[in-house]
C-alpha positions, 0 to 999 in steps of 0.5 A: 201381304203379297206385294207385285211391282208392276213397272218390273213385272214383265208377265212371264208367268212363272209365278202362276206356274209355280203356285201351289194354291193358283192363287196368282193369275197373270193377264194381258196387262198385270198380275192378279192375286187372289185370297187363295194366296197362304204367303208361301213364298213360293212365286217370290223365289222363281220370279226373275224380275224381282217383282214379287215380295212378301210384307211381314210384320210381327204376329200378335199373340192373337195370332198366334193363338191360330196355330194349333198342331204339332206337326212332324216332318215324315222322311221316306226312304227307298226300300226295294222300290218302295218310299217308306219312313225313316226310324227317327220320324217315328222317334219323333212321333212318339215325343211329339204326342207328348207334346201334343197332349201337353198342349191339347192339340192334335199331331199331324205327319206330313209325308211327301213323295209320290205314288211309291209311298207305302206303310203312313198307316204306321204313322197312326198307329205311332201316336199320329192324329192324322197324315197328311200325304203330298203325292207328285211325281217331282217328289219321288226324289229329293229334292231342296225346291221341290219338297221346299214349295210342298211342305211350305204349302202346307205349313202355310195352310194349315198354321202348326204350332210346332213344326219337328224334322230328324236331323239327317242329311236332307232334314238339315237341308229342308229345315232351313230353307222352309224357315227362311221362306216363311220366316219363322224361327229354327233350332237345330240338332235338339236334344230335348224338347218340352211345352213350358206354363206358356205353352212355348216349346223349350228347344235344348240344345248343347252350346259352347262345345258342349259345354252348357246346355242352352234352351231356347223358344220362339215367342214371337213367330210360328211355327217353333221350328227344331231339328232333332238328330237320331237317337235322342228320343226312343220310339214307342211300340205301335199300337195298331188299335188307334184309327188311320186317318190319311188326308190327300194335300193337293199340291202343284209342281212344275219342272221350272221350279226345281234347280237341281237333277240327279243324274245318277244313284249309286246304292251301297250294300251294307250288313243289318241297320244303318251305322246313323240308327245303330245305337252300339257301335263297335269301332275298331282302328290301325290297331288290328293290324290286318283285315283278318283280326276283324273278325273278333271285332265282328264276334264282339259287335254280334255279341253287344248287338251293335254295329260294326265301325272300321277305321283302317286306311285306306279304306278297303283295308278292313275288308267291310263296306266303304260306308261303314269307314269314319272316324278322322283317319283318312282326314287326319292324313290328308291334313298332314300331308297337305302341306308337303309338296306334290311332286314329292308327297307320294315318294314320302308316303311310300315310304312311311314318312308322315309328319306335319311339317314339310321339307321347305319348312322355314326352320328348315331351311336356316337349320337342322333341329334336334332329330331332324335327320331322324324324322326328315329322311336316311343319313345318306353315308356315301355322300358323307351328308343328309339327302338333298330336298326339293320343293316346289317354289310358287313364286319363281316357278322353278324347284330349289335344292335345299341341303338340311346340313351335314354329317358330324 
């Protein structure tokens, strides 16, 4: 139920601008909700006055049993000018009919962009019943209010049963923020999904470092919500034989509603598939050596047919694409050297000096320990001592000399 505080309300009008069915209408005196309202939320979230809130209560299970469709979020992405869907969400498609034929209901893509959209017939021919495609020009882009209001239109209108986003980037973003809106429960990073005799969907999920597998399911609120990263489930081959059946979802949109802008894309090139949909990987470290050795690890990805992984620092190093860099390399040095103080960090990194501890260390300061001369700098035979260090001291604001000790 859609509660107005009328004494706070000041008419601005917002609300009605923002709603996806124009189910609000604000007069002269007061704000008016009509039986078009789905409860999506999405007035709550632009009014600036605090006026409007959503009254829940626990679903009963005759309410439940109204949410029927296990629908898949379908991302798209820009490919030579054109918005098309990603690998997970027909990896997603193909375990979803499972659970579709488990429950006996239909499964449903929903893709939202805008008229850039191509290949949703791709998505029946993967195992969908039908797609439902939300076109704006606001959502040509990413965007977390913009694609939050849509797809909550949609949930809140057409009441799925189970509701599946792949767990990339903007799905971890999405997921949660539609969750909270419409106040139904999520789990993610899934890595197995299954209809129990209840028909609650059993959402597994590696708990505790991975150390016990925890399943998990929502019996009390719908749609039973669950993000599944890339990878986990195999996508089936399309079977062009199986009807199309795209539905246009009308879907109203307004600048003031969207809190973020992009100013600027940079696009990365980058060899053969994305190093997130690459089931080999081929990783390749400081062991090479120099960037000319890469080519035997080139040869051996061409020949596993996996994808090649760099983790020479810095990045440039290995002679591939900035992208294809990870691993906790370039992290691992930062965290090391971090603790060092910043007048003097550079000089020491020059000079190949990478350890944990810094020069104005407290052990350091009282004593030398064993091979501290060895790991903190070069015996310095003309002073007849070890070199002076200096750091930064924060709470006088001025440098201090430390000697580590003396020579034997």
């Amino acid at each position: 139920m859609l509660k107005i505080d009328h004494p706070i309300c000041n008419l601005c009008g917002l609300c009605q601008k923002s709603c996806p069915f124009g189910a609000i209408s604000a007069g002269e005196e007061k704000v008016t909700v009509d039986e078009r309202c789905t409860l999506c939320g999405a007035c709550v979230n632009v009014c600036p006055q605090s006026a409007l809130s959503i009254e829940r209560r626990q679903a009963s299970p005759e309410e439940l049993a109204r949410y029927k469709g296990v629908f898949v979020w379908t991302e798209c992405e820009e490919r030579e000018k054109k918005l098309t869907p990603r690998k997970v969400v027909y990896e997603l498609l193909t375990h979803g009919r499972s659970l579709a034929d488990r429950l006996g209901q239909p499964l449903v893509a929903v893709a939202l962009g805008d008229g850039r959209m191509q290949g949703l017939e791709r998505l029946c021919h993967q195992g969908a019943d039908r797609v439902i495609c939300c076109r704006h020009d606001l959502l040509g882009g990413y965007s977390t209010d913009g694609f939050t209001t849509a797809l909550a239109a949609v949930v809140a209108k057409e009441k799925p049963s189970v509701l599946l986003f792949g767990a990339t980037p903007n799905g971890r973003d999405l997921a949660p923020r539609v969750a909270a809106r419409l106040r139904f429960g999520l789990t993610a990073d899934c890595t197995g999904l299954a209809i129990d005799e209840q028909g609650q969907l059993v959402q597994t999920r590696p708990a505790f470092g991975g150390n016990i597998m925890a399943s998990i399911i929502s019996p009390y609120t719908r749609p039973q919500a669950a993000t599944v990263r890339p990878n986990v489930f195999t996508a089936a081959v399309p079977d062009p034989s199986r009807p199309v059946a795209i539905e246009d979802f009308p879907v109203n949109l307004s600048k003031a509603a969207i809190r973020t802008k992009v100013v600027e894309q940079i696009q990365m090139d980058s060899e053969g598939e994305k190093i997130e949909e690459a089931r080999i990987i081929v990783s390749a470290g400081r062991g090479c050596g120099e960037p000319s050795n890469l080519d035997l690890v080139r040869s051996l990805a061409h020949r596993l047919g996996g994808h090649r992984r760099a983790r020479l620092d810095p990045p440039h190093a290995s002679g591939g694409p900035v992208r294809h860099h990870g691993g906790p390399g370039p992290l691992h040095r930062r965290r090391h050297q971090r603790r060092r103080p910043a007048h003097r960090r550079d000089e020491l990194v020059e000079k190949g000096h990478r350890h944990q501890q810094g020069p104005g260390c407290a052990h350091l300061q009282s004593r030398r320990p064993r091979g501290c001369r060895r790991r903190h700098g070069h015996f310095d035979e003309a002073a007849g001592r070890d070199p002076v260090l200096r750091h930064a001291n924060t709470q006088e604001g001025k440098r201090q000399d430390h000697v580590l000790g003396t020579a034997p």
